[in-house]
MARPA-673255 format. One record per atom (N, C-alpha, C, O): residue in one letter; x, y, z. Coordinates in Angstrom, 3 decimals. Last residue first. Layout:
N
> residu  xx  yy  zz
> A  X  Y  Z
...
***
This chain:
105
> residu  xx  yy  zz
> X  -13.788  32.721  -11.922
> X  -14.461  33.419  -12.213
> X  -13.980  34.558  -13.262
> X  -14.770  35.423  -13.639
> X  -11.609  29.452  -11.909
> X  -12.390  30.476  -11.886
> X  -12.862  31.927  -12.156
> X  -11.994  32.457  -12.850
> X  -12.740  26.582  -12.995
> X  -12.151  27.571  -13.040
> X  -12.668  29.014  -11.974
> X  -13.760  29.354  -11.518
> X  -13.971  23.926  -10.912
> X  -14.372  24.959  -12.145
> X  -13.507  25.732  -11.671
> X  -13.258  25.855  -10.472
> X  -11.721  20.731  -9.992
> X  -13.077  22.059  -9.923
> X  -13.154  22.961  -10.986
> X  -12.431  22.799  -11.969
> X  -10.906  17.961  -9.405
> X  -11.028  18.529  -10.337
> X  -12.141  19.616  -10.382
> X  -13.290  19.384  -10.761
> X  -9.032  16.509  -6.740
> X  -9.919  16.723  -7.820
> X  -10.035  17.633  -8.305
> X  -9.322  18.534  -7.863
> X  -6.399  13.989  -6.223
> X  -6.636  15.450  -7.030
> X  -7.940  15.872  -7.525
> X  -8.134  15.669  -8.723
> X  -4.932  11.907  -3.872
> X  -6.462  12.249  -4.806
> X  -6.411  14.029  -4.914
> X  -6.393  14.926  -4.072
> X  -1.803  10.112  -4.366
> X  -2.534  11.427  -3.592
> X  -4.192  11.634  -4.543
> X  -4.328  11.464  -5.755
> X  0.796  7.919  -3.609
> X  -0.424  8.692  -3.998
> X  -1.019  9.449  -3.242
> X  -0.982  9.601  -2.021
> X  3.904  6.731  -4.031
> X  2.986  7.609  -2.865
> X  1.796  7.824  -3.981
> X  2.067  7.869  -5.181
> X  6.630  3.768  -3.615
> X  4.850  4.600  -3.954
> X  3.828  5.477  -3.282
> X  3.108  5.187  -2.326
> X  9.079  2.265  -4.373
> X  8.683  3.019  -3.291
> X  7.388  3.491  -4.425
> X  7.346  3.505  -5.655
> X  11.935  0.433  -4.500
> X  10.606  0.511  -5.381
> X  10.075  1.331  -4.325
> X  10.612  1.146  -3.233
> X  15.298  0.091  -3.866
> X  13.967  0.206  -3.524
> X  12.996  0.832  -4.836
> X  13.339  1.494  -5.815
> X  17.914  0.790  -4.927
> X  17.007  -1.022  -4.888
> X  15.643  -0.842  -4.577
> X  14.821  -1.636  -5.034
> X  19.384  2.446  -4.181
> X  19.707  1.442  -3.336
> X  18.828  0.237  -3.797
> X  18.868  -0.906  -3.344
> X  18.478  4.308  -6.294
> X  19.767  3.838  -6.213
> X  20.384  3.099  -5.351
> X  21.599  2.909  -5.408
> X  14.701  3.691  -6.489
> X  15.929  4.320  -6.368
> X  17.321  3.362  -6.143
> X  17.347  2.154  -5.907
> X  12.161  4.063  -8.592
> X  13.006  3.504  -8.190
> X  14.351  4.267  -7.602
> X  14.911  5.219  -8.145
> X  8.821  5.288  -7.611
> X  10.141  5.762  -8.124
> X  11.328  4.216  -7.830
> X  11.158  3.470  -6.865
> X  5.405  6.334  -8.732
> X  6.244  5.500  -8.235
> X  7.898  5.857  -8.604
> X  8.237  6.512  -9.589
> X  2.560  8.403  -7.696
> X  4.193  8.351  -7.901
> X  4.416  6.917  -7.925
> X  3.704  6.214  -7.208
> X  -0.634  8.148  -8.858
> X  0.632  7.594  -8.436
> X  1.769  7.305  -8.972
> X  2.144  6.607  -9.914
> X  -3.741  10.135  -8.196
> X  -2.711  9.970  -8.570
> X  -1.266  9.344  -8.427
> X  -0.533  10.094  -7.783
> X  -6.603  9.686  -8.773
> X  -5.641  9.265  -7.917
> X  -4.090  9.228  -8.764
> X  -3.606  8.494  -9.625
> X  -9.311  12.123  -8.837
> X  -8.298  11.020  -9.619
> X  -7.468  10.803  -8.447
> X  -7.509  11.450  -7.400
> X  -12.747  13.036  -9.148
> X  -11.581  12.830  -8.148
> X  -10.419  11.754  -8.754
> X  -10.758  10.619  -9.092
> X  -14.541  15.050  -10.855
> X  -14.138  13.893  -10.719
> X  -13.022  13.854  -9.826
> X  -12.309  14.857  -9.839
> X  -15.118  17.924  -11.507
> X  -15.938  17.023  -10.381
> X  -15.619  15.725  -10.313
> X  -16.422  15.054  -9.664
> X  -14.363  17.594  -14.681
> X  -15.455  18.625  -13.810
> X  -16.137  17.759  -12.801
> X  -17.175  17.109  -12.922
> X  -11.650  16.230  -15.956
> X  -13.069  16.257  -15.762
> X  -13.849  16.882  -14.643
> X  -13.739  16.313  -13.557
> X  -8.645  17.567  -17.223
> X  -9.037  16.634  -16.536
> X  -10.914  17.217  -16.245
> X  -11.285  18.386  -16.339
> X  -6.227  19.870  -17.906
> X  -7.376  19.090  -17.939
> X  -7.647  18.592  -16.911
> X  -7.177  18.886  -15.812
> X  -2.524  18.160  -16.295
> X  -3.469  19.037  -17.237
> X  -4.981  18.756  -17.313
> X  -5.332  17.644  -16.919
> X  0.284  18.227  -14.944
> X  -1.356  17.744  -15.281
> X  -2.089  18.918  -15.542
> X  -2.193  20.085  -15.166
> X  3.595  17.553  -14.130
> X  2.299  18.681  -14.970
> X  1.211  17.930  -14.954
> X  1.422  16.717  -14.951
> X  5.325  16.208  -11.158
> X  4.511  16.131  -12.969
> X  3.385  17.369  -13.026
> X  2.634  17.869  -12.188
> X  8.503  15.494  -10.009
> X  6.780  17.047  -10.121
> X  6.418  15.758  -11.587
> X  6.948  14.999  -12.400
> X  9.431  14.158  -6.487
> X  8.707  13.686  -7.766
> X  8.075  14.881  -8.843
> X  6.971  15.264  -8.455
> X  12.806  14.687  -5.103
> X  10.798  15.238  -5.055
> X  10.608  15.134  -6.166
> X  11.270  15.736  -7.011
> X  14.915  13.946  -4.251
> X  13.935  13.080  -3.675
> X  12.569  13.778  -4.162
> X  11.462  13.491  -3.708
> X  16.938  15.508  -5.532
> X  17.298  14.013  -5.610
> X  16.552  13.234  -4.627
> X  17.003  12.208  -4.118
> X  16.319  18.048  -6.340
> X  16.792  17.993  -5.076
> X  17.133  16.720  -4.920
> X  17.839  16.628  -3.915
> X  13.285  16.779  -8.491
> X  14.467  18.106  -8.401
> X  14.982  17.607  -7.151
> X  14.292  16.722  -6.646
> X  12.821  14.968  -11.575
> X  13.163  14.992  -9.918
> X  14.127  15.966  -9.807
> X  15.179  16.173  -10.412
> X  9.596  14.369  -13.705
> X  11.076  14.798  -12.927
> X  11.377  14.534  -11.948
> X  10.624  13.930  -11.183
> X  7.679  12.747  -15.620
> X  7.798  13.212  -14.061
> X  9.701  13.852  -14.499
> X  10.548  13.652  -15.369
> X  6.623  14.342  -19.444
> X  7.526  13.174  -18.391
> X  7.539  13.748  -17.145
> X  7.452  14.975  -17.078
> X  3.391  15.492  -19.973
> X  5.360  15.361  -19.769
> X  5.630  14.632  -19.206
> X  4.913  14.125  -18.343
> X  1.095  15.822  -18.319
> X  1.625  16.308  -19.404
> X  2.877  16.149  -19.641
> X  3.503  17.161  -19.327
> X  -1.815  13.661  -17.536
> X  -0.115  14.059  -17.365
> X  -0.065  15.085  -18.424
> X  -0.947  15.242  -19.269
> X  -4.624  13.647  -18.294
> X  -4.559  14.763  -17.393
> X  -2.664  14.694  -17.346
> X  -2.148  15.784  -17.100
> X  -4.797  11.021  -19.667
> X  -4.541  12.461  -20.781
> X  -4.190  13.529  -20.008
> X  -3.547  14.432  -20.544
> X  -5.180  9.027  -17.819
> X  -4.093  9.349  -18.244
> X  -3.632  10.669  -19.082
> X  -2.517  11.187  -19.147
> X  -8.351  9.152  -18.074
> X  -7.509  9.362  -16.904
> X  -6.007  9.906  -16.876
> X  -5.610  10.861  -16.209
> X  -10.402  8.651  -20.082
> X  -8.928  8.685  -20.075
> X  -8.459  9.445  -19.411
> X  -8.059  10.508  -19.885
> X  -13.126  8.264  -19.135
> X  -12.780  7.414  -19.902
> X  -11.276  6.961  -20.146
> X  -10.826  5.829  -20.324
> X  -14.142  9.178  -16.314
> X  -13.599  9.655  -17.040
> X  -12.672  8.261  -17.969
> X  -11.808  7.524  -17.495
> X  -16.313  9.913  -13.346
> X  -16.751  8.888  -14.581
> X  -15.391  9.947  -15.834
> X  -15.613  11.117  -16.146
> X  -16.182  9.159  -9.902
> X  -16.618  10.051  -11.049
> X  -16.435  9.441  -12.458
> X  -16.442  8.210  -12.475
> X  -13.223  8.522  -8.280
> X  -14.561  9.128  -8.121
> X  -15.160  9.706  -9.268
> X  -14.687  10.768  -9.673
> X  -10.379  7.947  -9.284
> X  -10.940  7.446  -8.064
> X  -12.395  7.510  -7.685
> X  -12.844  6.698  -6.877
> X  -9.137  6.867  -12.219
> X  -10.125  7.618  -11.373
> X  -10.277  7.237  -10.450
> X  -10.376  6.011  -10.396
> X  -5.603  7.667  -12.320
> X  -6.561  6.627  -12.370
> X  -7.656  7.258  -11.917
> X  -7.445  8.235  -11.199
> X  -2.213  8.158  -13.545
> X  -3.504  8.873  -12.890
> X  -4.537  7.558  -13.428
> X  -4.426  6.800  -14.392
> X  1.062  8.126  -13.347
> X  0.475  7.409  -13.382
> X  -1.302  8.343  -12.665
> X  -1.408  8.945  -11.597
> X  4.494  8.855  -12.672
> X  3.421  9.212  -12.231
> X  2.067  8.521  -13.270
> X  2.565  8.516  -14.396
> X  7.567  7.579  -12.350
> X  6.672  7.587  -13.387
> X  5.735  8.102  -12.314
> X  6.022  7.884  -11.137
> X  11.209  7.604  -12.230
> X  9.988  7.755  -11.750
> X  9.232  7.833  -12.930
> X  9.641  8.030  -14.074
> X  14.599  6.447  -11.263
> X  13.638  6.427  -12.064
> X  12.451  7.011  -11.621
> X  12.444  7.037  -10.391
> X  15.991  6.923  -9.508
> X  17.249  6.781  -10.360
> X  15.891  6.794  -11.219
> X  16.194  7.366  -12.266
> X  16.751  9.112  -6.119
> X  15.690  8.308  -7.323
> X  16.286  8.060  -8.592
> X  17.129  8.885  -8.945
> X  19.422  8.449  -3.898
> X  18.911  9.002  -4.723
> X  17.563  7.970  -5.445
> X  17.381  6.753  -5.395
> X  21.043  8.483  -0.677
> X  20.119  7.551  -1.418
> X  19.240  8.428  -2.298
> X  18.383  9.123  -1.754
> X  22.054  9.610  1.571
> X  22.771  8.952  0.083
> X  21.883  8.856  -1.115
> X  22.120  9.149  -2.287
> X  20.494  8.351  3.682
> X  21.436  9.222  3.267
> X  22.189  8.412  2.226
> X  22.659  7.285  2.071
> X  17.167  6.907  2.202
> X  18.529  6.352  3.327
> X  19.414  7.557  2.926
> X  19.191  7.933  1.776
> X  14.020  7.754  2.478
> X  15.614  7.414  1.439
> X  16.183  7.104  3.132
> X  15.873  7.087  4.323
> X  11.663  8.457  3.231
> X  11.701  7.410  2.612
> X  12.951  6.671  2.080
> X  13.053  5.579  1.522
> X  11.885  11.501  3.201
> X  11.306  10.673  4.486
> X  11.394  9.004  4.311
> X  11.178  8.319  5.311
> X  11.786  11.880  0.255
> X  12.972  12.144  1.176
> X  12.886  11.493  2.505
> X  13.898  10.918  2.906
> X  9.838  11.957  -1.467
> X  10.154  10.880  -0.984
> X  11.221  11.098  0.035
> X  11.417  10.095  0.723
> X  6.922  14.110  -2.689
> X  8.612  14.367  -1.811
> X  8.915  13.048  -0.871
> X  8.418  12.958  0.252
> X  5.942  14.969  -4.966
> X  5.477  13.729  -4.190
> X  6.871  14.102  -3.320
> X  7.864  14.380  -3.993
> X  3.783  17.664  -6.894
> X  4.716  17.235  -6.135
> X  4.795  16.156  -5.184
> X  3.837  16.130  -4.411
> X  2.388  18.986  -9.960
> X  2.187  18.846  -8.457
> X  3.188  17.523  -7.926
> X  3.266  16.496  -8.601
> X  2.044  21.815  -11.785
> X  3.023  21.122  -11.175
> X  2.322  20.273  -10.275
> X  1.461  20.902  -9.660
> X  -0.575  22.388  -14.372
> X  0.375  22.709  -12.937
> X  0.957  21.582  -12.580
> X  0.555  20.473  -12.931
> X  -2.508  24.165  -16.366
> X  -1.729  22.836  -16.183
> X  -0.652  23.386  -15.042
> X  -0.110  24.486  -14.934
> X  -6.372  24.637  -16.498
> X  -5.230  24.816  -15.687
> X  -4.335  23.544  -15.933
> X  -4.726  22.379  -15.863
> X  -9.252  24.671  -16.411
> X  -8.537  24.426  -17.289
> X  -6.918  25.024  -17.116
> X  -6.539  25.955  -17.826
> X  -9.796  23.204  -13.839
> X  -9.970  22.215  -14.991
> X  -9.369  22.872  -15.992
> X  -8.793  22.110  -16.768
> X  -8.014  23.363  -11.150
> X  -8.584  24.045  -11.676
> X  -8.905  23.461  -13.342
> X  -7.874  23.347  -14.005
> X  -7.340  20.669  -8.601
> X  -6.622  21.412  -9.449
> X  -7.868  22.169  -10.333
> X  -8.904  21.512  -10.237
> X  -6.494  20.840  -5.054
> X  -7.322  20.201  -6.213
> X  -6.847  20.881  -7.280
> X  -5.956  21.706  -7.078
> X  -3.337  19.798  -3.282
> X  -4.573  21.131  -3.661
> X  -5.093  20.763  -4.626
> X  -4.316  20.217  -5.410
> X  -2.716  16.801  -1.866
> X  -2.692  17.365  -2.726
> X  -3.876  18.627  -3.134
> X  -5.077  18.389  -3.258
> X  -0.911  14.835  0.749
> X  -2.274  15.717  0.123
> X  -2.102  16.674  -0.587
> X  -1.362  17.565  -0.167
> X  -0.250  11.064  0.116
> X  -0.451  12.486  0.672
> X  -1.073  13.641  0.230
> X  -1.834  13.510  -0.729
> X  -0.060  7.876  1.134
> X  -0.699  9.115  0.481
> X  -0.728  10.491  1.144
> X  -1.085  10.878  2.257
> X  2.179  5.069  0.323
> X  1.800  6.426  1.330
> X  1.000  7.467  0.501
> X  1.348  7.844  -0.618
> X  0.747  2.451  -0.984
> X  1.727  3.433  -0.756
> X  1.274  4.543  -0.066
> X  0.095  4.868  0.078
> X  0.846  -1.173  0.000
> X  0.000  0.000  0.000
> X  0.891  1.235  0.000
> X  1.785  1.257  0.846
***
């Protein structure tokens, strides 16, 4: 089961950063050598879940996950999940639920 943490909803037509910070999770030393972020619905009805990434994940500081997301459906709740490998061997996984509100005004 991976750790979840909390994430500000995001604005539907809005693309933004949002962030997994594994550092609580490393050993000194211990870098991410891979990551992927990954979106699924959690609540609500959206055919392609996946279209909300935009770009490949990154890693700044050598523990914090970003991906862009984009879009995504009016009132649906997604789940979103980091996974990363890192330079000792470990597989590690955080998610977080993002939903999705009206712009605004």
């Amino acid at each position: 089961m991976p750790n979840r943490t909390t994430q500000p909803a995001k604005l539907q037509g809005s693309t933004q950063n949002y962030t997994w910070d594994f550092l609580s999770n490393l050993a000194p030393g211990e870098t991410i050598t891979s990551q992927t972020v990954t979106m699924s619905v959690y609540s609500g009805t959206d055919a392609n879940p996946s279209a909300m990434i935009s770009g490949a994940a990154s890693v700044t500081n050598t523990s914090v996950v970003n991906q862009k997301l984009t879009g995504g459906v009016l009132g649906v709740i997604y789940e979103a999940l980091a996974t990363v490998t890192t330079s000792l061997g470990q597989t590690l996984a955080m998610s977080s639920f993002i939903a999705v509100v009206p712009d605004l005004p």
